[in-house]
C-alpha positions as CSV (number, residue, x, y, z in Angstrom):
1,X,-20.1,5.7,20.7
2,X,-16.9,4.8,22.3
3,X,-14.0,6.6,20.5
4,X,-11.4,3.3,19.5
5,X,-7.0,4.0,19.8
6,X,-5.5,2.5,16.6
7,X,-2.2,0.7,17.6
8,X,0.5,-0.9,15.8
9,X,3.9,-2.9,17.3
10,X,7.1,-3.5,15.4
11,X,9.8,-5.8,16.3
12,X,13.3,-4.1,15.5
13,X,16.0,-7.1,15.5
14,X,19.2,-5.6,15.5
15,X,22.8,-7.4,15.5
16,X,23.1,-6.7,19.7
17,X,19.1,-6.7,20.5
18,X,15.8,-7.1,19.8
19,X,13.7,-4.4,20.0
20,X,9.6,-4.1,20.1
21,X,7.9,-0.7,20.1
22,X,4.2,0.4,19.9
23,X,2.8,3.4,17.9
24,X,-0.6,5.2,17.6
25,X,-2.1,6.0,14.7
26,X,-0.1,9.2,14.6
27,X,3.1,7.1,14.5
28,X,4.3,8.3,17.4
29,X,5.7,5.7,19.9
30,X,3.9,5.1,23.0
31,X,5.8,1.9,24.3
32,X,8.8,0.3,23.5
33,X,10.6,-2.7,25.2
34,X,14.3,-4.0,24.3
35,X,16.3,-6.5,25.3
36,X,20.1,-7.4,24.1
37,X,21.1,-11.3,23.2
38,X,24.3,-12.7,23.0
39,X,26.5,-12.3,19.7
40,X,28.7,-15.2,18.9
41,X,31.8,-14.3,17.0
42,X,32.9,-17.3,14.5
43,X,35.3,-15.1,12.3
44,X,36.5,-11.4,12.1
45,X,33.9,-9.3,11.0
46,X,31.2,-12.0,11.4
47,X,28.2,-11.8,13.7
48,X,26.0,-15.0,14.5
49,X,23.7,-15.6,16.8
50,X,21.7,-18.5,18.3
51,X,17.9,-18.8,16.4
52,X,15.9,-20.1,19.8
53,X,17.7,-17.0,22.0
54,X,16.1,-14.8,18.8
55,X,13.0,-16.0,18.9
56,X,13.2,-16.0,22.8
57,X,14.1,-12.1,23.1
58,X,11.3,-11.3,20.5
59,X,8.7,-12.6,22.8
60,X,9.9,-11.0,26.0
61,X,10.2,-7.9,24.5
62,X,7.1,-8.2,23.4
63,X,5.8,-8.9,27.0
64,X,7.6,-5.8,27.9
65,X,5.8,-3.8,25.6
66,X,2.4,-5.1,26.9
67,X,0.5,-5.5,29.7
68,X,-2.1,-7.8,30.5
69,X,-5.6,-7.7,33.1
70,X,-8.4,-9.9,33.6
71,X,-11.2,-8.7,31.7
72,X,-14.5,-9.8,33.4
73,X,-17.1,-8.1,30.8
74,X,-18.4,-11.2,29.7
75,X,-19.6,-14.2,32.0
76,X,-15.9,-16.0,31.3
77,X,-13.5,-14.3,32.7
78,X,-10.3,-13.5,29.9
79,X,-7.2,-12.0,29.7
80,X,-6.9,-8.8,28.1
81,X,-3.6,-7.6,26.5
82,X,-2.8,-3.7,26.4
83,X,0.1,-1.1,26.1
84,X,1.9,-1.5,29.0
85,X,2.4,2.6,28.8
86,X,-0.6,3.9,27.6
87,X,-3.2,1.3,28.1
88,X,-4.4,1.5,25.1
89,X,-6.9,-1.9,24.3
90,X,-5.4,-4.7,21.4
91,X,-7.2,-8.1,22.3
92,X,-7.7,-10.8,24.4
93,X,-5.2,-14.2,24.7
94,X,-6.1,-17.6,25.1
95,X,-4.6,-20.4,26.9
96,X,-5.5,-22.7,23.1
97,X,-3.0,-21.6,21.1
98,X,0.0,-23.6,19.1
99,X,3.1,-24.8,20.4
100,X,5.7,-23.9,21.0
101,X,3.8,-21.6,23.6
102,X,0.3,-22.3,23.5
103,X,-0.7,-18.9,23.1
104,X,-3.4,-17.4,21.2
105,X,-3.6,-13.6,20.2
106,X,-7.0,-12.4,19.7
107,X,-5.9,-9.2,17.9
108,X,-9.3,-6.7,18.3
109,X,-9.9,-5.3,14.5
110,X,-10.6,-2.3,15.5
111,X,-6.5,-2.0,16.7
112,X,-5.5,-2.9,14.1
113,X,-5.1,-1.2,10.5
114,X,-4.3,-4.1,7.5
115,X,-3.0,-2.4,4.5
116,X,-2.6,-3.8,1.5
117,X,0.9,-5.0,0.5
């Protein structure tokens, strides 16, 4: 039986970047992608910054962290996502997903660990 990598990412949004980062199951980081956004500066001491530029840096980091392939295992061909450092396996995405980038992330179970909360 194939032995299975256990992964998990984390998005770190900080007041000058956004910052996503892979672990193993060890919790030791394997991949990390950041990516600074602009700070607008209404009053002294105040930081602000523009939602959409957010929500923008959180998904190319996160395309930094990861790599993708064509996985040809079954008849279909599909795109497989993967740490862009290590290589390790998370899932497939699909062209069928919701807007606003019609994306779907097939996260594999087996890469990922759900606790409780």
């Amino acid at each position: 039986m194939t032995q299975v990598a256990h992964y998990i990412g984390a998005i770190d949004q900080g007041t000058t970047s956004t910052r996503f980062m892979v672990f193993d199951a060890g919790g030791q980081e394997v991949a990390r992608h950041q990516i600074e956004h602009r700070q607008i500066l209404s009053h002294p001491g105040w930081v602000e910054h523009e939602p959409l530029e957010i929500l923008s840096r959180v998904n190319e980091a996160i395309a930094g962290a990861l790599g993708t392939r064509t996985d040809h295992k079954i008849i279909v061909p599909r795109t497989e996502y993967h740490c862009a450092q290590c290589l390790g396996h998370q899932g497939h995405v699909f062209k069928d997903g919701p807007r606003p980038t019609g994306l779907r992330y097939c996260n594999d179970g087996v890469a990922l660990k759900f606790l409780p909360s």
